[in-house]
N, C-alpha and C positions, 0 to 999 in steps of 0.2 A: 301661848308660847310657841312659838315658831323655833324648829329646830332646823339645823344646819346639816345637809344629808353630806356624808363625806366620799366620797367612790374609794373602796378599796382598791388598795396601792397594788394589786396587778391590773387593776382593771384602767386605772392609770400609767401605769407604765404601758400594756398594750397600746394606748391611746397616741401617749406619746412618740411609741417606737411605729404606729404606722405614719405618722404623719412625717416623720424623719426618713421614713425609709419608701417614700412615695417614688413611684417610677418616674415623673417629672423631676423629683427633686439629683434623683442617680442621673439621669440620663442629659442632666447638663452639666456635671463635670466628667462624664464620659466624652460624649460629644466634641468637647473644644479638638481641635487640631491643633497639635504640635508643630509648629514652624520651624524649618531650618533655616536660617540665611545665606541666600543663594550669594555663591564668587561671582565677581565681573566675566568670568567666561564662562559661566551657565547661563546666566541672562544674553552676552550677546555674544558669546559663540557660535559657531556652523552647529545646529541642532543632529544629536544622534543619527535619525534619518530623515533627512528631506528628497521631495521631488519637486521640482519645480516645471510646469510643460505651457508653453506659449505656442499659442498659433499668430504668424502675425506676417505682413511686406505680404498682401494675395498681390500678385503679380498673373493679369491678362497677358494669355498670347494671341497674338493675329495669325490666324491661317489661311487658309482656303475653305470658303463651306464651312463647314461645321467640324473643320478643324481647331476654330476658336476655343480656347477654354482657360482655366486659372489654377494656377497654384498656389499652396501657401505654404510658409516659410515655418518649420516644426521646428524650437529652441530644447530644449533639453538640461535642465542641471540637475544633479541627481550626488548622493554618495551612495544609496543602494544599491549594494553590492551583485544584482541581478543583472544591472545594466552595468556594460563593459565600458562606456566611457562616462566622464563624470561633466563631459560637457559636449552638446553638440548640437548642429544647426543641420537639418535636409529640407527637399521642398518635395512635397508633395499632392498631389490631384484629386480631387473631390474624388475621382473614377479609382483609385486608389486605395482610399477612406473605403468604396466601398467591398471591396476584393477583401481589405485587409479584416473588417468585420465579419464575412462572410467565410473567411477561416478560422477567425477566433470563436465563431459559433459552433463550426464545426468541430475543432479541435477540444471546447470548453464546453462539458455539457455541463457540469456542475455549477458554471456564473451563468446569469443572464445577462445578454450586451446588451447594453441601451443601443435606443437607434441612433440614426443620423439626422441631422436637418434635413427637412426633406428636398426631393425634388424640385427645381424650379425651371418651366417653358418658356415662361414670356419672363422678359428683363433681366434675362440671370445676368448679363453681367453691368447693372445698375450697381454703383457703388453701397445702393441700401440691400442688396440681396446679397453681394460679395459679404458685405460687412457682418449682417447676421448669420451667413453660414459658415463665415470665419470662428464667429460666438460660436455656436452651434459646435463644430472641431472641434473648439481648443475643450469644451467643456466634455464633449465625447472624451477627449484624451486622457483628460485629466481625471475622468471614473474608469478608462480602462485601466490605464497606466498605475491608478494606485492601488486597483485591487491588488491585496496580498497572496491568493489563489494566482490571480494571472503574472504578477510579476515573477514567480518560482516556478509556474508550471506550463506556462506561454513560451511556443520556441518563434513563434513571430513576434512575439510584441517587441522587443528590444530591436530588433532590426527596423520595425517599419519606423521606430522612432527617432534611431539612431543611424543606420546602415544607409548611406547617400547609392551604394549602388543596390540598391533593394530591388528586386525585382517579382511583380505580384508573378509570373509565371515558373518560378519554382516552388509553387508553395501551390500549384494546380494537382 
């Protein structure tokens, strides 16, 4: 005769109550995310805060000698309230770019500024080196421009972005 072993009934309910109360089993009706459904002007409304920075029109000039060189055309859209206008175009000089780093260093010990594209001897003004050091800018700009340390506590960066009469000799 074979008998029938029964588990006493705490020893089943333990059993039961750990397999219900499994951390997989909690952790996926915790988990789900609640969704709100977004209004037509959350989706395509002007976002909280955007910046928008474009380098773009590198315009050659001809000089004498080595008067030649290029500048590009700095776009600006922005509603961060650091920067005094919410829209704006200047042009500025690779020799520029690099004053204007060279204070932001100075002035910002607490970020580290990316560098520049580098130098270029031969063929700078090929439309394939204008064209990469244009890249090279806009993308410089757009890591200075968005840190949150340098947009609050930068007193150059809103001008060189912004300010058409900008001059790197006040800021020596």
């Amino acid at each position: 005769m074979m008998s029938s072993q029964v588990a006493p009934a705490s020893q089943t309910s333990n059993n039961s109550r750990s397999a219900s109360s499994s951390p997989n089993r909690n952790f996926e009706f915790i988990s789900r995310p609640q969704f709100k459904q977004q209004t037509f002007d959350e989706i395509y409304g002007v976002p909280e805060n955007f910046l928008e920075i474009e380098v773009r029109n590198p315009e050659t000039h001809v000089g004498y000698g080595r008067g030649m060189y290029t500048d590009y055309e700095i776009v600006c859209r922005t509603n961060i309230p650091a920067f005094k206008l919410k829209y704006s175009v200047v042009r500025r000089r690779y020799s520029d770019f690099e004053y204007f780093r060279d204070i932001l260093e100075r002035e910002s010990s607490r970020v580290t500024i990316p560098p520049l594209p580098g130098k270029v001897f031969t063929n700078r003004f090929s439309d394939e080196v204008i064209e990469h050091r244009r890249e090279g800018l806009e993308r410089f700009l757009q890591i200075v421009a968005g840190h949150p340390l340098l947009q609050t506590g930068s007193k150059v960066l809103c001008g060189f972005i912004q300010d058409p009469q900008w001059d790197r000799n006040q800021w020596l």
